[in-house]
C-alpha positions as CSV (number, residue, x, y, z in Angstrom):
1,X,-14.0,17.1,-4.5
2,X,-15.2,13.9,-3.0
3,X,-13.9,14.4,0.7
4,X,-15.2,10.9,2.1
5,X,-11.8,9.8,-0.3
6,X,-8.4,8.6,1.7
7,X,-5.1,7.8,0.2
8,X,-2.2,5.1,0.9
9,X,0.9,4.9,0.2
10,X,3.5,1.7,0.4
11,X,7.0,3.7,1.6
12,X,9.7,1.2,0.3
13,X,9.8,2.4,-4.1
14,X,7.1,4.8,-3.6
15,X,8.0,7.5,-1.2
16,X,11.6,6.8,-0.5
17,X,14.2,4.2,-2.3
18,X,15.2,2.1,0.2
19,X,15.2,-1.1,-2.5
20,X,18.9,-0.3,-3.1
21,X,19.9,-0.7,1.0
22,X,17.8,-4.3,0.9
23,X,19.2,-4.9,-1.7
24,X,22.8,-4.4,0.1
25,X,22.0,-6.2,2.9
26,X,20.6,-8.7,1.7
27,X,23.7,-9.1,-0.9
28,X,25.9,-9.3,2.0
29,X,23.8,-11.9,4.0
30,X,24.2,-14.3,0.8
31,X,27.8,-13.2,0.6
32,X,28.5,-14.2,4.3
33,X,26.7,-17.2,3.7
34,X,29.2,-17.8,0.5
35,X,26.9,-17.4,-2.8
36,X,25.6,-14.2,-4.7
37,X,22.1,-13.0,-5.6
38,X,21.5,-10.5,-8.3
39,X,19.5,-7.4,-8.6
40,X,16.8,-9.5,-10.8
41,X,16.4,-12.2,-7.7
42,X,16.2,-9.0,-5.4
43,X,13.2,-7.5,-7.8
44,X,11.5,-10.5,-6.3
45,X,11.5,-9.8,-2.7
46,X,9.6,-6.5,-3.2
47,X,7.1,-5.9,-1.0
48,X,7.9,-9.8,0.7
49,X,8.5,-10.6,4.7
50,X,11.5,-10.5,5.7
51,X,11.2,-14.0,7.0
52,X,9.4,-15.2,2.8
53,X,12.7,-13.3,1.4
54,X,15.0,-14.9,3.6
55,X,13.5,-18.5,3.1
56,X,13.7,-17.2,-0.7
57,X,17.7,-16.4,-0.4
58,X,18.6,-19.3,1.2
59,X,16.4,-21.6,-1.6
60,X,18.3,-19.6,-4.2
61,X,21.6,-20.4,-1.8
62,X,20.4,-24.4,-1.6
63,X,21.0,-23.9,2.0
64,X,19.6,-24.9,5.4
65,X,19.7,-22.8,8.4
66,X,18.4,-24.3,11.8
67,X,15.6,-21.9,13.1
68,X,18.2,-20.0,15.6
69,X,20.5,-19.7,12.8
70,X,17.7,-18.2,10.4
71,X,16.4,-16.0,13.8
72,X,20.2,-14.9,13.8
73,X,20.5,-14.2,9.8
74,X,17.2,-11.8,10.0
75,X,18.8,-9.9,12.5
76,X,22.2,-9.1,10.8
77,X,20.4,-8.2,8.0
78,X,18.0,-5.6,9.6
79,X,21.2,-4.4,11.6
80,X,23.2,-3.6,8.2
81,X,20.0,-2.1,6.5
82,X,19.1,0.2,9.7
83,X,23.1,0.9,9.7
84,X,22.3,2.1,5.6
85,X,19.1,4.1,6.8
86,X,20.8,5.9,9.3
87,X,22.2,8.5,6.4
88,X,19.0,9.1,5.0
89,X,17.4,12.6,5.1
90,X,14.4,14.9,3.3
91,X,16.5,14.4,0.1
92,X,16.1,11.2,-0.1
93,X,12.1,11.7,-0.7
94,X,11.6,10.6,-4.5
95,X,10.8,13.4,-6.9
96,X,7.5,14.7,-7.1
97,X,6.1,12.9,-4.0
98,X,6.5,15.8,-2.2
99,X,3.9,17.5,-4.5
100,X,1.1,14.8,-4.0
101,X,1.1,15.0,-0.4
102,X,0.9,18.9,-0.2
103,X,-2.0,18.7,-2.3
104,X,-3.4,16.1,-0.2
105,X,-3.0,18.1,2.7
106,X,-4.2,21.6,1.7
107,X,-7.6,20.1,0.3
108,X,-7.6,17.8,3.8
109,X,-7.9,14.3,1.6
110,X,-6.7,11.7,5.0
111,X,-3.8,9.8,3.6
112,X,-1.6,6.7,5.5
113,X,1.0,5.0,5.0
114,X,1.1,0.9,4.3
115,X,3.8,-0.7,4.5
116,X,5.8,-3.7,5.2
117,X,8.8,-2.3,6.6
118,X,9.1,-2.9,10.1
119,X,11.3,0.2,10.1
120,X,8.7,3.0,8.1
121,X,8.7,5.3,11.4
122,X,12.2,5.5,11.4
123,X,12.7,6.4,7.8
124,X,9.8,8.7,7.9
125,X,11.5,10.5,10.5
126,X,14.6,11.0,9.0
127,X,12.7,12.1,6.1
128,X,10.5,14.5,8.3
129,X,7.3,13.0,7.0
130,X,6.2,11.0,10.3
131,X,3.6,14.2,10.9
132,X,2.4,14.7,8.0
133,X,0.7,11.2,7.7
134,X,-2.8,10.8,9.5
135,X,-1.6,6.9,10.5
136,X,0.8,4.8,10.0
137,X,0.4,1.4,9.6
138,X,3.6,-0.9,9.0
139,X,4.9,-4.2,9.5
140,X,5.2,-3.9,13.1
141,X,0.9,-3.8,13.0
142,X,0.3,-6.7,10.8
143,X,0.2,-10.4,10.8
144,X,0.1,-11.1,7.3
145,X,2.0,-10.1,4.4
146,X,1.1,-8.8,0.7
147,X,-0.7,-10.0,-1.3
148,X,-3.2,-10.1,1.9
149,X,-5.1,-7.0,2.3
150,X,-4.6,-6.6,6.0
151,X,-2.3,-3.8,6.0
152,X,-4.2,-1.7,3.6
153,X,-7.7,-2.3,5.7
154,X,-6.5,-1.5,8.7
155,X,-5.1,2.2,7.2
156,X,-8.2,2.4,6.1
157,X,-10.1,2.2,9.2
158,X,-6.9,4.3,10.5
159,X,-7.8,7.4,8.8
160,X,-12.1,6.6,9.0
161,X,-12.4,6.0,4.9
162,X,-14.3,3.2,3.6
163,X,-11.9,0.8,1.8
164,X,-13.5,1.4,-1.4
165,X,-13.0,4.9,-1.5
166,X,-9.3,4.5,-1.0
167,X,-6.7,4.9,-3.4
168,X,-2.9,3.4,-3.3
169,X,0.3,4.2,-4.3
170,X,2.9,0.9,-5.1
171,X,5.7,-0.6,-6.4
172,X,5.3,-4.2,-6.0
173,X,2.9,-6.4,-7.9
174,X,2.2,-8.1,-4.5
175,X,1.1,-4.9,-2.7
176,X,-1.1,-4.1,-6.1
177,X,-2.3,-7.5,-5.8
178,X,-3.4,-6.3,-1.8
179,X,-4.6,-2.9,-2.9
180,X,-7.1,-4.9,-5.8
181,X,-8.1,-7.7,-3.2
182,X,-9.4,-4.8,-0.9
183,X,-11.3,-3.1,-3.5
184,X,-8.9,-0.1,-3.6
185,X,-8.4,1.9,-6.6
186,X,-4.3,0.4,-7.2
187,X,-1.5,3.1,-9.2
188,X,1.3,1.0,-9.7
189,X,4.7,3.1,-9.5
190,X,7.5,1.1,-11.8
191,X,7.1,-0.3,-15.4
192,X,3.8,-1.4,-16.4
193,X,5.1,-5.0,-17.5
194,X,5.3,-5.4,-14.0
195,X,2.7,-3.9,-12.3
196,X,-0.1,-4.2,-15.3
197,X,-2.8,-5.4,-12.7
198,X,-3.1,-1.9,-11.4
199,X,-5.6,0.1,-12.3
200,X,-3.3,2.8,-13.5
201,X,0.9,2.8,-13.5
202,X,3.1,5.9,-13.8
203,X,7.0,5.9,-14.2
204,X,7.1,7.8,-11.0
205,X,5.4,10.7,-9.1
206,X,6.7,13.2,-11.9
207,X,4.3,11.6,-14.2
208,X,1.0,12.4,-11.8
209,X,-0.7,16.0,-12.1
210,X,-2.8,17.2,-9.9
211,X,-5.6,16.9,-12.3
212,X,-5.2,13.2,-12.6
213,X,-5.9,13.3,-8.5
214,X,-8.3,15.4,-8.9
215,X,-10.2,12.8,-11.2
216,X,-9.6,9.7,-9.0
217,X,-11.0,11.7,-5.7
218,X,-14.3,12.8,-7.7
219,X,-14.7,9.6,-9.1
């Protein structure tokens, strides 16, 4: 096994599904503001700012906001999606993730987490991951979004692995689009018509052995 090899994983879709609680908040946000957006508008603000979703909404929504209004908008949002995190606990780990990283760990492969989410500590603690990951790298770190690289190189200098010789984990076609821009070896986690730029995609974790990581670490 090739131990100069790191992993990364994206949290929102890959490790835990906090798409739905966005998705609420963000539903609500339109709602206060007096129009709807569906789950197929929501699909597009996958791995997106919060500020590029919110300028999204509100094009969807035909509206303006003046820049304290929009300052003001962001924050209820976060508030009612922290108030939907709260509940969360080791359950709400998806299926078969738990797997991957024990086997990460007992063959001491360095894996991070890179994510958007401003809020990934606070759902990896209530999901008892936060120390089990070798670094942590999430929106709070970066300065530009996916598609861009960043947050995927700086994991990677995080856990000492050149960027080459990392492998991701996402959901979004932006973040696949990031993992592919930094040379990483991309596994899309969703439906191949959306995430067919990634070197490989599985329905979920249930669909990954432990031979198929095997492979991708000796490769």
């Amino acid at each position: 096994m090739n131990k100069n090899k790191g992993v990364i994983f994206d949290l929102d879709g890959v490790i835990v599904d906090t798409a739905k609680f966005h998705f609420l908040a963000w539903q609500k946000l339109a709602n206060d503001l007096g129009f709807d957006i569906t789950e197929a508008q929501n699909e597009q603000l996958k791995g997106v700012s919060r500020v590029s979703s919110l300028e999204k909404i509100l094009e969807w929504g035909n509206m303006k906001l003046s820049q304290d209004q929009f300052m003001e908008q962001m924050a209820m949002k976060n508030d009612n999606y922290l108030t939907y995190i709260c509940s969360m606990t080791k359950k709400d780990i998806l299926p078969g993730v738990g797997t991957i990283i024990d086997y990460l760990s007992e063959n001491r492969i360095p894996f991070a987490l890179g994510s958007a989410s401003k809020n990934a500590r606070a759902i990896l603690e209530k999901t008892d991951l936060i120390q089990r990951f070798n670094a942590v790298v999430d929106g709070n770190d970066v300065s530009k979004a996916k598609p861009n690289p960043e947050v995927f190189l700086i994991a990677a200098e995080k856990i000492n692995i050149p960027s080459e010789n990392c492998i991701v984990f996402e959901d979004s076609v932006a973040g696949v689009q990031a993992a592919n821009m930094a040379k990483m070896t991309s596994i899309g986690i969703g439906q191949k018509s959306n995430l067919h730029e990634a070197h490989y995609v599985f329905k979920d974790f249930t669909e990954i052995d432990k031979d198929f990581i095997l492979k991708l670490l000796n490769n």
